[in-house]
C-alpha positions in Angstrom: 68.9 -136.1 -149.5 69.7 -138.0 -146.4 71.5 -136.6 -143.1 73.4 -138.4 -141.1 75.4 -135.6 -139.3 74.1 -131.9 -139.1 75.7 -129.0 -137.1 74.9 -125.7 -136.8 76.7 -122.9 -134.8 74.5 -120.2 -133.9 77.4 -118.3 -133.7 79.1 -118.7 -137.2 75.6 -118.4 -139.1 74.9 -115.2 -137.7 78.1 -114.1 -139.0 77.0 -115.1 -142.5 73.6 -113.8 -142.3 71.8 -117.0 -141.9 68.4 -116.7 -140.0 68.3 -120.1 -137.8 64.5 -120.0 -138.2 65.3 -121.3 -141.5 65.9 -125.0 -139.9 62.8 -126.4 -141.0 61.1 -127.6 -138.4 59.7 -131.0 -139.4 61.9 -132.7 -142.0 62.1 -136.6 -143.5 65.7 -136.0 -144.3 66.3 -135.9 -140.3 65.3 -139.7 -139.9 68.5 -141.1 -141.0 70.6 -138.2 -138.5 72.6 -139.6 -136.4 74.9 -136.7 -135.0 73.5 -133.0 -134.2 75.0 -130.1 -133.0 73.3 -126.6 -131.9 75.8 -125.0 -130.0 76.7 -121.3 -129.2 74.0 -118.8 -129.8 75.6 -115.1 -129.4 73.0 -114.6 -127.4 71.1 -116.5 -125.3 69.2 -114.4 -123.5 67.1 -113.8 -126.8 67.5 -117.4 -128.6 64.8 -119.9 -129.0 65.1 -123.4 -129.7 62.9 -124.2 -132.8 60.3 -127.0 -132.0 61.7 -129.7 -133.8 58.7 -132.4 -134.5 61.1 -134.6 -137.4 61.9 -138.3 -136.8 65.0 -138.5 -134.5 64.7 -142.3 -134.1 68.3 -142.9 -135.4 69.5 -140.1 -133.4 72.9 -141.3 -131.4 74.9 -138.3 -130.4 73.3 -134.8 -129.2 74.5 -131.7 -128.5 73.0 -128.4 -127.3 75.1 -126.4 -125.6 75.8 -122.8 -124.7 72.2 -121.9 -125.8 70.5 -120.2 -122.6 67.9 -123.1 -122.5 65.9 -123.4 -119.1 64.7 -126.7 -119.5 65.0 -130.1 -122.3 63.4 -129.8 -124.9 60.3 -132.3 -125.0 61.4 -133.8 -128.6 64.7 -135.0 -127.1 62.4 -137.6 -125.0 61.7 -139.2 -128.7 65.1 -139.6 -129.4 65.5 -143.5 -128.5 68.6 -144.2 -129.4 70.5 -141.5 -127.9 73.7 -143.0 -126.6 75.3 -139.6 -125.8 73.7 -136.2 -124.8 75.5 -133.0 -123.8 73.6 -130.0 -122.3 76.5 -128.4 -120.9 76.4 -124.0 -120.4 72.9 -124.1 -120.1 70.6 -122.4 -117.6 69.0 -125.6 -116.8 67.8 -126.2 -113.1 65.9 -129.1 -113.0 66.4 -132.5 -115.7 62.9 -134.3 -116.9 61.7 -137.3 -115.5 61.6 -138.5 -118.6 65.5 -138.8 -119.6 65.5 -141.9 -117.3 63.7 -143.5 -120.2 66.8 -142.9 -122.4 67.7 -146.5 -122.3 71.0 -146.4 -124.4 72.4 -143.6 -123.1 75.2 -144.2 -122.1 77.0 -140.6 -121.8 75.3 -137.5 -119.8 77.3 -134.0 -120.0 75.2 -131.5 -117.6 78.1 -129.3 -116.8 77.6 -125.8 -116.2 73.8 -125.4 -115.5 72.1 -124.7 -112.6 71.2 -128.1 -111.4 70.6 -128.7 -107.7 69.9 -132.3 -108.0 71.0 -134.9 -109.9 68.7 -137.8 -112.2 67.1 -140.4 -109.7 68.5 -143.6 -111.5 69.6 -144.6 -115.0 70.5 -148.3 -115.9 72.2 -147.5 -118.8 74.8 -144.5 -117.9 78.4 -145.2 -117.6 79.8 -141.8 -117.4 78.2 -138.4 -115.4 79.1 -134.8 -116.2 77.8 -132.7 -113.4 80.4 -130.1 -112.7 80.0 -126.4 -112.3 76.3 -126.7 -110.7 74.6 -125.9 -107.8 74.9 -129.5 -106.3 74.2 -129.9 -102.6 74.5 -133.1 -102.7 72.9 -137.0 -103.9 70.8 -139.3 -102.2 71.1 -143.2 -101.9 72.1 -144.4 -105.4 72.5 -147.8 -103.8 71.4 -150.0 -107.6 69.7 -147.0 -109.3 73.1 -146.2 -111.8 74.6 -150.0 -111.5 76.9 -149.3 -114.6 78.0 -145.8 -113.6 81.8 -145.8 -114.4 82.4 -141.9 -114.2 80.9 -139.3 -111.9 82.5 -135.6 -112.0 81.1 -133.5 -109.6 83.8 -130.7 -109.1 82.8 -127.3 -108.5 79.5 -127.4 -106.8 78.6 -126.7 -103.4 78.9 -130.3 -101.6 79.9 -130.2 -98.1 80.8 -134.0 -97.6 81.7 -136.9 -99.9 78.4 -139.0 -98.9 78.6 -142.9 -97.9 76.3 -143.5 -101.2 79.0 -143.7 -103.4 80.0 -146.8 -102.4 77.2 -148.0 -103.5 78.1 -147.4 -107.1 79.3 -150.9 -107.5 80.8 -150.4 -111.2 82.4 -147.2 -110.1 86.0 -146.5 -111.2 86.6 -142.8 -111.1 84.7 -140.1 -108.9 86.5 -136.6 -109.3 85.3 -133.5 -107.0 87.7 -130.7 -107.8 87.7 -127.2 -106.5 84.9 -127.7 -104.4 85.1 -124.8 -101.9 82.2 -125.9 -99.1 83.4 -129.4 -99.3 85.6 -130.4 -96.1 85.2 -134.0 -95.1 84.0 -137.5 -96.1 80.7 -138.5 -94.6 81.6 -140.3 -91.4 79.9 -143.7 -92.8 82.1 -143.1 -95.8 85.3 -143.1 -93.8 84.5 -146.0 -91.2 84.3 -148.1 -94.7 87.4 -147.0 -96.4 89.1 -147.6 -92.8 87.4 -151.4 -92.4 89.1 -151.5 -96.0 92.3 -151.0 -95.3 92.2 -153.0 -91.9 91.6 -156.4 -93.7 95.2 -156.2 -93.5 95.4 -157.2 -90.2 93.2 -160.2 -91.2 96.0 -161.4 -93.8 99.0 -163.8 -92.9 100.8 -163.9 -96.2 103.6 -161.2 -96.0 103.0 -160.7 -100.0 99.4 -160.2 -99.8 100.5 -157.3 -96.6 102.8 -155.9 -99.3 100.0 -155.1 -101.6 97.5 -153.8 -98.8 100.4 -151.5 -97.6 101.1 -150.2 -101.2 97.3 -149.5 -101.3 97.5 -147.3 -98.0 100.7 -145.7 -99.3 99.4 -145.0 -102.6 102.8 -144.5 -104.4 104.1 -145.8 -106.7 107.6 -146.4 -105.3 106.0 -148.4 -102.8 104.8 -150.8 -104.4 107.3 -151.0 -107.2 109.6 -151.6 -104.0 107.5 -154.8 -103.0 107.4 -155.7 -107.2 111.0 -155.9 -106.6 111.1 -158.0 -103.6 108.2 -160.8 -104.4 108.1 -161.8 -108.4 105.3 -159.7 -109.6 103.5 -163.3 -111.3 103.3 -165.2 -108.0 102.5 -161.9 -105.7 99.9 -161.1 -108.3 98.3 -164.3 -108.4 98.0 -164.8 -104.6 96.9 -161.6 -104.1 94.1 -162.1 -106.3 93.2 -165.2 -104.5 92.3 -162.9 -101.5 91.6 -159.6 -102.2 88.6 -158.4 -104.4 90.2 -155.1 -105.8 88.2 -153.3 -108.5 89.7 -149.4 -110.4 88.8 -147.0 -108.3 90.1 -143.4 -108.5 89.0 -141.0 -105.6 89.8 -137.1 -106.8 89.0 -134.4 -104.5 90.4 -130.8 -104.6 93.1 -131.7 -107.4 94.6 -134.3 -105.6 94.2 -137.8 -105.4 93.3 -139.2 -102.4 92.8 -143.0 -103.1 93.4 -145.3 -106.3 93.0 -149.1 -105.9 93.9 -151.3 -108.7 94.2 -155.1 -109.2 97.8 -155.9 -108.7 97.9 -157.6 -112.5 97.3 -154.0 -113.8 100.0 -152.1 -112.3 102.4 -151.4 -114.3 99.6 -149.6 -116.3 97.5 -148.0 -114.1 99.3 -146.5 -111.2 100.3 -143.3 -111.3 102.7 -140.9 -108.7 100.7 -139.5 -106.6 102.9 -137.6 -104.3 100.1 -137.6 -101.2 101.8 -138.2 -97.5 98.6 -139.4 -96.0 95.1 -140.8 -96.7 92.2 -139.8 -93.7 95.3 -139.9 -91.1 95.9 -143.9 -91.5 99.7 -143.7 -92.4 
């Protein structure tokens, strides 16, 4: 028999008087598995992981979650082509060296641990789950994730949005909700956002001011105002002669502070954000 998909909820077997020890521990059948799942133990105080020693070569997507664990388990560093891994309601405080080795995965869900740092660099990772921790704080990313897409940091115990996030060049959304120590933007972080927005002053064309303005404003009426005024083909095509603008979502204490988007994208991308001011520029 071959397995491609196994899950097992700790929860639901012990209901049905299944011992989990019965998992056998090394297995051929596992080396075609591509999806696992050991979620909710009733428990976890009590639960132990058995020491899986099968082939997880093949093994794409992983989940262990809500199961009291303290640390990785070792035979996840064998799992080669993991693409996604979530760990989430765990008791985990510190992630392996090791998991930088992971080099297809792609997706990283470390919510709801005990984590006071994060992993030092992964060239693979697009998107970053590391709410509901005890994060301080990260140090200089600057080329250590260069395909990071997604970081959620919410509900940790950062004081300051750090100037290293800019250095996540492929960087489109960073959300850090309901944060309660967090009260500012690094200074460094600030003076760059600010020399952002001043390029307008740099710029002639009164089209290319339109967009830089809708930028500052961040609503939507704005720049659907300025849509209306220059013909959206020509504005968006000098505009993008200029102005190197990449997705970029900035989400901090349930509101969003700043979203820059290429003009051609608009239409589709831009939300109402109801939000009177951004860092005191308006």
């Amino acid at each position: 028999m071959v397995i491609k998909n196994l899950q097992i909820f700790i929860r639901w077997a012990k209901q049905h008087e299944i011992e989990f020890e019965y998992l056998p521990s090394s297995a051929t059948e596992f080396n075609q598995l591509e999806a696992m799942k050991i979620a909710d133990a009733p428990n976890p105080k009590s639960f132990r992981l058995p020491l899986l020693v099968a082939d997880f070569s093949n093994l794409e997507y992983l989940e262990l979650s809500w199961l009291g664990l303290e640390q990785l388990p070792k035979w996840v560093e064998s799992c080669k082509s993991l693409e996604a891994l979530s760990i989430m309601g765990n008791e985990i405080e510190t992630l392996p060296s090791w998991i930088e080795n992971l080099s297809k995965l792609e997706k990283l869900d470390c919510s709801s641990n005990d984590l006071y740092f994060l992993p030092s660099s992964s060239s693979s990772l697009l998107e970053l789950d590391a709410s509901y921790n005890e994060l301080e704080g990260f140090g200089s990313w600057e080329g250590n994730f260069p395909n990071l897409i997604k970081l959620n940091c919410s509900r940790t115990r950062m004081e300051e949005i750090p100037s290293s996030l800019l250095n996540l060049q492929s960087l489109k959304e960073f959300i850090c909700e309901d944060s309660p120590n967090l009260s500012e933007f690094s200074k460094e972080l600030k003076h760059k956002i600010d020399l952002q927005l001043q390029e307008r002053k740099k710029v002639k064309d009164i089209k290319q001011k339109a967009y830089l303005d809708a930028f500052k404003r961040n609503t939507l009426n704005t720049y659907r105002r300025y849509l209306k005024e220059y013909p959206e083909g020509q504005y968006a095509e000098e505009a993008r002669a200029r102005i190197k603008v990449k997705r970029f979502k900035l989400k901090i204490n349930n509101e969003v502070h700043l979203e820059l988007i290429h003009p051609s994208d608009a239409e589709d991308t831009f939300t109402i954000v109801q939000k009177k001011s951004f860092l005191g520029l308006d």
